[in-house]
N, C-alpha and C positions, 0 to 999 in steps of 0.2 A: 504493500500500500504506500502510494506518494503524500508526502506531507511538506507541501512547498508555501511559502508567503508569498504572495503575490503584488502583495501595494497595504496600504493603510486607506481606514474612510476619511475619505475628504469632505464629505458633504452629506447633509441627511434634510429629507422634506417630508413635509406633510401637508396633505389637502386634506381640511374640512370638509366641503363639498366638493364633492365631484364635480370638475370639469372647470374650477374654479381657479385661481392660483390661489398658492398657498402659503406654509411658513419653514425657512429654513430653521433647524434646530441643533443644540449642540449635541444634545444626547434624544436618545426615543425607546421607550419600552417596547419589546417588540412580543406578540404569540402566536399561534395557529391562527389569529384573525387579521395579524400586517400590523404596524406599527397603531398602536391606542390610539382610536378615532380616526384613524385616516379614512376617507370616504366614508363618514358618518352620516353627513347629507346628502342631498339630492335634490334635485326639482324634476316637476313632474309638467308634463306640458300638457295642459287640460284638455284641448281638443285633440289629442291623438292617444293619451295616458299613458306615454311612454316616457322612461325617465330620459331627461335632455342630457344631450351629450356636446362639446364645445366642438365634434365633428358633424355636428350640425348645425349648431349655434355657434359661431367662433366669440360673439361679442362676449360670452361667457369669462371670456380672461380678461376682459376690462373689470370684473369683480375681483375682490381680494378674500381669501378667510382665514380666522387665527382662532385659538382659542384664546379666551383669557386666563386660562390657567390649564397644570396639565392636565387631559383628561387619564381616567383611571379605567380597566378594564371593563368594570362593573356600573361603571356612570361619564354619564359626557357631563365636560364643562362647559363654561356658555361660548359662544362663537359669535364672534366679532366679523360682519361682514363691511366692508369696504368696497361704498359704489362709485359709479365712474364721475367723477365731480369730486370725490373727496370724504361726502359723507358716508358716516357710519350706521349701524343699526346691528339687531340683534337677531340671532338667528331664532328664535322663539319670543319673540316681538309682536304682539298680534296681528299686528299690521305688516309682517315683512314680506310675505307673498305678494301681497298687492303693490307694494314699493318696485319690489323686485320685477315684479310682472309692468310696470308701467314704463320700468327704465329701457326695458325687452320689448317693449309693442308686443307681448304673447301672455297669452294667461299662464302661469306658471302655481304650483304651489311646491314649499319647501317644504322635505319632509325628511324625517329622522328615519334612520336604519337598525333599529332597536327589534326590529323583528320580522325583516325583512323575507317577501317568499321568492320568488322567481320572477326577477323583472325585465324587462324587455326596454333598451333603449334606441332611440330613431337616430337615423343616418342618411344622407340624399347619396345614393350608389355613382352619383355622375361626378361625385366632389370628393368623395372618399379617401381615393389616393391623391388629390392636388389636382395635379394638369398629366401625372403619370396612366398611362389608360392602366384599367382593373387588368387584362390579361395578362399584363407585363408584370404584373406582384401576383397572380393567382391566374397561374394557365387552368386555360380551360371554361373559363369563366369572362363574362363581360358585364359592364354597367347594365345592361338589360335584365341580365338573369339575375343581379345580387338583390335579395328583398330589401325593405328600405326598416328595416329592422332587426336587433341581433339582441341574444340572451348574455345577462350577468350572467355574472357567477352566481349559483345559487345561494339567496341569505344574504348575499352583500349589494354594494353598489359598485364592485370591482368589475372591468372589463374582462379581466381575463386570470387574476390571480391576486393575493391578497398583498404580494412583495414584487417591486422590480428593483434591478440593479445595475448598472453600466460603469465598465469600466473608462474612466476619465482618457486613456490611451486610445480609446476607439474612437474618441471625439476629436481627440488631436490627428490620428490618422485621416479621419473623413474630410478635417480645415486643411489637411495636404494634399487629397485628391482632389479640394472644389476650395482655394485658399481664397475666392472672392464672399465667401458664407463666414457666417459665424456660428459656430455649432454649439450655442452655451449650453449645457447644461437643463439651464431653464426651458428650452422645448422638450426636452425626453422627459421630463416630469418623473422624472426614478426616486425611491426612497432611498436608496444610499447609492452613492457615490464612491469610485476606487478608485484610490490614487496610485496607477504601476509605475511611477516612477518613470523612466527612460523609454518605458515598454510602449511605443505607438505605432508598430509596426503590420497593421491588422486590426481586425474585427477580433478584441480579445477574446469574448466571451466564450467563442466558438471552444476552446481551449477547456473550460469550464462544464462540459455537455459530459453526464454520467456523473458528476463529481458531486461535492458538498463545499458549500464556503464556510468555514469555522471563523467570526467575528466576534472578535474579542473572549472575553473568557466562557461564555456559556451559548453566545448562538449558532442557530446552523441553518443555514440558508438550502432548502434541498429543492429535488424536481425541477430545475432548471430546464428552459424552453424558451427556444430563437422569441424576442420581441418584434412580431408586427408591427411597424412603425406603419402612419395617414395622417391623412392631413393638417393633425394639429398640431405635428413637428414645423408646420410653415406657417401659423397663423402668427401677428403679429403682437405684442407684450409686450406692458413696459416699455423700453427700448429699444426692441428688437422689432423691425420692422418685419413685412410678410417676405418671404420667401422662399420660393416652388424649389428650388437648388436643396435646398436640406433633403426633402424626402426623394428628389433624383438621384443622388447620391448615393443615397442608400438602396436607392432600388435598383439602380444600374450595377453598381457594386458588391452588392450580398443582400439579394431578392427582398429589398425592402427591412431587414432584422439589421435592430440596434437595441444589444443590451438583452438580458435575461427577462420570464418573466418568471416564477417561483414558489416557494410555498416556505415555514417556516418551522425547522424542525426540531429548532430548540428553543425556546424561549430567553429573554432575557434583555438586557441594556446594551444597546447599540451606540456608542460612543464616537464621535470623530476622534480623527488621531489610534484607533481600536487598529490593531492589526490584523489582515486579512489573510487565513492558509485554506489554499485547496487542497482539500483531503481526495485522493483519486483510489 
């Protein structure tokens, strides 16, 4: 059995609501359900009752969400939402739907994930990969055939897994094959962050496939699986203006996958600066 270090965490995040931005953090408790509260909320889009996703809605990242304190396994804390103008409000605010739905031109309601069944979120299949056509990330298939909606994971409000990860090397790799982009970070929306050092040689991840990441003293990052990257690696944030080169990149280069997406097989404190060993 290999037992190699591979980088330290550089960065850890968290989203309140899905599809929101969110808050960078120094440390985050991590279990089988992804870091405490991450994608706790949701908005539901009334006329279609599918939960909204920012790959249908991009304005969605002109919101902000934090907690105001940390939340706990067993209880969320309250959440601080940040709308586009500056003002604040509360995530269980009675009035926040309606706020939020006004700022959106769409009827929306905000709703907690405390016991969540099987949700289904909307997507426009013509936009999905950017300006990238669908067959070129998923042969076989075209903008015609894809339904204009797709299942969580069951119980959550997660796309595809309750933990993602990317190594910090595979974004410097990708600013070498397309150096007119900027590949922060902040579009891949990952909960932790790996710093390989020197290593930018590649699509590290790949590297990572059968293995276990051992971070820090007691967690274990397992089930590890290529990240489908779309369209919300180009939407613009913050700073970062829109651009279609991000997900080209990635789609020309390694079928669209950036970054792991995973499950959590040991519990515990996710610290930056934690050292990271893949156990193979």
């Amino acid at each position: 059995m290999g037992h190699e270090k591979i980088g330290i965490v550089s960065g850890i995040w968290r989203f309140p609501v899905k599809s929101m931005r969110g808050e960078q953090l120094d440390e985050t408790a991590v279990n089988e359900h992804g870091a405490h509260g991450d994608r706790a909320w949701a908005l539901r889009e009334l006329a279609t009752g599918r939960i909204a996703s920012a790959k249908k809605f991009p304005r969605l990242f002109e919101f902000r969400a934090s907690y105001d304190s940390p939340p706990l396994p067993t209880a969320l804390a309250p959440v601080t939402i940040e709308l586009p103008g500056g003002r604040k409000i509360h995530a269980d605010d009675a009035d926040a739907s309606e706020i939020i739905s006004a700022e959106l031109g769409r009827k929306m309601r905000l709703e907690s994930g405390q016991s969540v069944p099987v949700e289904r979120a909307g997507i426009d299949p013509t936009t999905l990969f950017a300006d990238v056509p669908v067959e070129k990330v998923l042969p076989g298939l075209t903008a015609e055939a894809l339904p204009d909606q797709f299942a969580l994971k069951p119980g959550s409000f997660f796309d595809s897994a309750v933990m993602h990860v990317i190594a910090n090397g595979t974004l410097r790799h990708m600013a070498k094959l397309t150096p007119s982009s900027a590949f922060d970070p902040r579009r891949f929306r990952a909960n932790i962050f790996v710093d390989t050092g020197e290593r930018d040689d590649g699509f590290l991840e790949d590297e990572w496939a059968g293995g276990t990441l051992e971070i820090g003293a007691d967690v274990k990052i397992v089930s590890m699986i290529p990240a489908l990257r779309c369209v919300m690696t180009t939407h613009p944030q913050e700073d970062l203006s829109r651009d279609f080169l991000i997900l080209r990149t990635a789609a020309l280069h390694h079928r669209a996958n950036v970054g792991v997406f995973a499950s959590v097989g040991a519990s515990g404190i996710v610290r930056k600066g934690d050292p990271v060993h893949l156990v193979k």
